[in-house]
N, C-alpha and C positions, 0 to 999 in steps of 0.2 A: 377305644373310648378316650376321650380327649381329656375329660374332668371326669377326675373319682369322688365319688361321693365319699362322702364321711360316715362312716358305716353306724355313728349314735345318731345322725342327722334324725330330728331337727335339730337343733342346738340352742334353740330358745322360744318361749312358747308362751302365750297369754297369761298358764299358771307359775313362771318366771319371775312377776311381777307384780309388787310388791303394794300395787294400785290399782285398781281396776281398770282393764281394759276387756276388748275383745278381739285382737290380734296384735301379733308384733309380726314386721315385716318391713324391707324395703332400707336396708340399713347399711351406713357409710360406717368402714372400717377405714383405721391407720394404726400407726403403732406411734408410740406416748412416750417415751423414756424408759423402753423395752418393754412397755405393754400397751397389750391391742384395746383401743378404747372402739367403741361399736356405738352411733348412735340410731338409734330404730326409731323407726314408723309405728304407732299402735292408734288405731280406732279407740277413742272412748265410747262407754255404752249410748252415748245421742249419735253416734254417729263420725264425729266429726274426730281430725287425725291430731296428735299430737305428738312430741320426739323426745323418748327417753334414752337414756345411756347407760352402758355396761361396761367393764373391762373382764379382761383373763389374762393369765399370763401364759397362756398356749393357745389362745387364738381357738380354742375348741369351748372350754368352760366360764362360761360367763356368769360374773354376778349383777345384776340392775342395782343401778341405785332406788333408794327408799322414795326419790322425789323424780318428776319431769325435768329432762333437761330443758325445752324451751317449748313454752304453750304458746298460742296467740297472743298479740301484742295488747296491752290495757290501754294504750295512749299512742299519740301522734302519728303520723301519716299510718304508720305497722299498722296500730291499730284498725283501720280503714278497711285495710286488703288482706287481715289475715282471720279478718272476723270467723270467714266457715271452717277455718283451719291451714294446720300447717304439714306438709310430707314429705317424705322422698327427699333426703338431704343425700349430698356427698362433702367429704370431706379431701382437700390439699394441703401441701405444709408447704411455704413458701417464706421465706426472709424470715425465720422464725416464729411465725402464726399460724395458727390451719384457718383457711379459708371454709365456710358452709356454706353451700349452698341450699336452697330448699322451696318445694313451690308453695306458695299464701292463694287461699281460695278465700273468696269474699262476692257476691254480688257481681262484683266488676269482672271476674273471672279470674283464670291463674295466674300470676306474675311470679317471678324467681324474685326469693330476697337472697342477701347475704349478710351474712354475720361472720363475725372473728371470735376468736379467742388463743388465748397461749396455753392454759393450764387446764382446760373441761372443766372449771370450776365456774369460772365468770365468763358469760360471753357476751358481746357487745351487738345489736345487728348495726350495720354500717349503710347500707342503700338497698331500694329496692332497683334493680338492674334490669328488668325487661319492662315492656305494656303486655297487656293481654293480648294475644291469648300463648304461652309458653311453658314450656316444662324440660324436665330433665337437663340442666344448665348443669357442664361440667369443666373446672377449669384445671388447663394444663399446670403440671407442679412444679417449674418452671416459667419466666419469662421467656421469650422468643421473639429475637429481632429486638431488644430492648422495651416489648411489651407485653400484658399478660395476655393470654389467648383462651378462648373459650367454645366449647361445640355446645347446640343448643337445639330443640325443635318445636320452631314456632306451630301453629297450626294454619294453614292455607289453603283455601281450595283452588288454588293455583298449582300449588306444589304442597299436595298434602303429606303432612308428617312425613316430614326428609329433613338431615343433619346439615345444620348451619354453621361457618365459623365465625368468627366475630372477635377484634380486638380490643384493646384499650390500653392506657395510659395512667390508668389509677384506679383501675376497677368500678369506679364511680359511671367516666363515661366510656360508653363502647359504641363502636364503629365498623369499617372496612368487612362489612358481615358480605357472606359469601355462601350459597349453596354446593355443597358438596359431595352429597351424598345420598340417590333415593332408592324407594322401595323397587323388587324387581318382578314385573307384572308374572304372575304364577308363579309365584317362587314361595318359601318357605317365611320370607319378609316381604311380602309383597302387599299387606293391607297398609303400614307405616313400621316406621324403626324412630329409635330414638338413641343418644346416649347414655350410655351404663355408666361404668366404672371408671372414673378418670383415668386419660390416658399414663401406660407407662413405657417409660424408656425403655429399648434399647438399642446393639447396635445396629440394628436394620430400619428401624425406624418405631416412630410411638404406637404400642400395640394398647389397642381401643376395642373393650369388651362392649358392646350394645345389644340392644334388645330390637327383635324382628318380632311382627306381626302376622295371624293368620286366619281369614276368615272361614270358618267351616259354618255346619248343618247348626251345627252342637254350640254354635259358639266361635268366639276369637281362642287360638295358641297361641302363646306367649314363650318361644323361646331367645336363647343367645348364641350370636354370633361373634367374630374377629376384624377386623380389621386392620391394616397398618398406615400410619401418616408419615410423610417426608419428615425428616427433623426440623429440617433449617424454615422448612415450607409448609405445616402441617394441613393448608389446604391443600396440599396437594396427597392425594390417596393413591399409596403405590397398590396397597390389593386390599382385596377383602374377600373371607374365605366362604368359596359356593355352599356351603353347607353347615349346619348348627352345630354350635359347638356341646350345648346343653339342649333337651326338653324336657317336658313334663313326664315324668315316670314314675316315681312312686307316689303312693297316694297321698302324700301330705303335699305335692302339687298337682297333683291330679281334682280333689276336690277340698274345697277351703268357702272362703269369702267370696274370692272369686278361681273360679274354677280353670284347670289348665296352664300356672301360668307359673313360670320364673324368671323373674328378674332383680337383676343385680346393680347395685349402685355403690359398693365397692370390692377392693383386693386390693391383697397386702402381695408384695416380691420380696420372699424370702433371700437370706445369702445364698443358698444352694440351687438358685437358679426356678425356683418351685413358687409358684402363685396359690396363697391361699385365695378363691375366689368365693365371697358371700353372695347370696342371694334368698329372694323372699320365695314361698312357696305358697302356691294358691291365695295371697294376700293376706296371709292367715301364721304362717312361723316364720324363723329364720333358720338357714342352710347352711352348707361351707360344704365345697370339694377343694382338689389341688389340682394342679395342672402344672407341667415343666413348661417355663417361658418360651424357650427354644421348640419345643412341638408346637404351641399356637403360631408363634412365627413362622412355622414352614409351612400349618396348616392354609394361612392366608397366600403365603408368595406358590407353592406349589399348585394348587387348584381353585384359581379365582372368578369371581363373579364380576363385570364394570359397577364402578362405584355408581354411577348414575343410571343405573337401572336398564 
């Protein structure tokens, strides 16, 4: 077993929260000034998403705050595109800020915003970063090559739901986008994959937790996969591992909101070498296992899949 479960999982749960929702789920971890700040996904009861925030100081017990960390926008352009709501953030720390990412659903369809902040107290949004139609935008936590870099999966029926890279120059504008990565026909990711949990260093290259797709009788599976990017080149994908790292197994991902599904949109790299990795569980809690960095990295270079399908 590659990730152990957290034997109290869930670890946060609709009755967590301290405002009405009707799930928490899909949530970006980092750590704060020695503590793990966690901002979550939760459906309000009409439906639509919006991102609250917790801390712990063990990465296991979280307390929510009393208020939403950021609802849709009341005013300007935000306003426009995040009208039906807002999900699925990730969080990077880069020159002193953490970067958020997050998709805005509106009419228009999905587009990634991003927003800043330094402290979780105040956060500012900054651009909206893609057109429609896109999601799961995650950026490297470092510069690369003197630019920031990002993986992303537009929607195409050209090349449907496959990992895209894309650079920039001030996060504002991005460029030099490049396919890199797709589903593999009958395989375990073979309906679409997307990116997860921002990539993290190390010295084999940036190890990049994602989500694979699968169409069955019953329905789509939702599990997680590994991959590894060149450092210097991250478009370039040295492996990625033929088989799931996580599925759906106990019953708080087994049947939820939506049923069969885990995915993750962050992980914390402990000093000891150990990945906390979160993940949402049937669209409905949030999760955490561990994992040793060094077995995901062998798991990918040892028994690989082509990245392009």
């Amino acid at each position: 077993m590659l990730i152990t479960r957290y034997q109290y999982n869930p670890i946060l749960t609709k009755m967590d929260v301290p405002y009405p929702v009707a799930t928490v789920h899909n949530a970006a971890v980092v750590k704060h000034h020695g503590k793990y700040i966690m901002i979550f996904r939760s459906h309000k009861l009409n439906g639509r998403s919006i991102l609250g925030i917790a801390d712990s100081e063990d990465g296991y017990n979280f307390k929510v705050d009393d208020k939403p960390f950021m609802v849709p926008a009341t005013k300007g352009i935000f306003k426009e595109y995040e009208t039906y709501g807002i999900e699925d953030p990730r969080i990077v720390s880069i020159d002193g800020e953490y970067l958020i990412t997050y998709s805005a659903y509106s009419k228009h369809g999905v587009r990634i915003g991003l927003a800043k902040t330094k402290d979780f107290k105040t956060v500012e949004r900054f651009s909206l970063i893609t057109e429609a139609d896109y999601r799961n935008v995650v950026i490297f936590p470092e510069k690369i090559n003197g630019l920031y870099a990002r993986l992303d999966r537009p929607h195409s029926e050209i090349s449907p739901w496959s990992i895209w890279i894309s650079y920039s120059p001030d996060l504002k504008y991005w460029g030099e986008s490049k396919l890199i990565m797709k589903p593999m026909q009958y395989h375990w990711d073979e309906m679409k994959i997307g990116p997860g949990a921002p990539p993290i260093k190390t010295p084999h290259g940036w190890l990049h937790i994602y989500h694979g797709v699968f169409p069955t009788m019953d329905g789509c599976v939702y599990r997680l996969g590994a991959a590894l990017h060149n450092l210097l080149d991250p478009s370039v994908i040295i492996a990625v591992g033929d088989e799931w790292i996580l599925q759906p197994e106990e019953d708080y991902e087994i049947s939820g909101y939506v049923h069969n599904v885990v995915f993750c949109c962050g992980a914390v790299l402990e000093d000891d070498g150990n990945l906390k990795i979160y993940w949402g569980g049937a669209d409905t809690v949030m999760c955490v296992g561990t994992a040793n960095i060094d077995v995901l990295v062998d798991h990918c270079l040892n028994n690989s899949r082509p990245a392009m399908g």
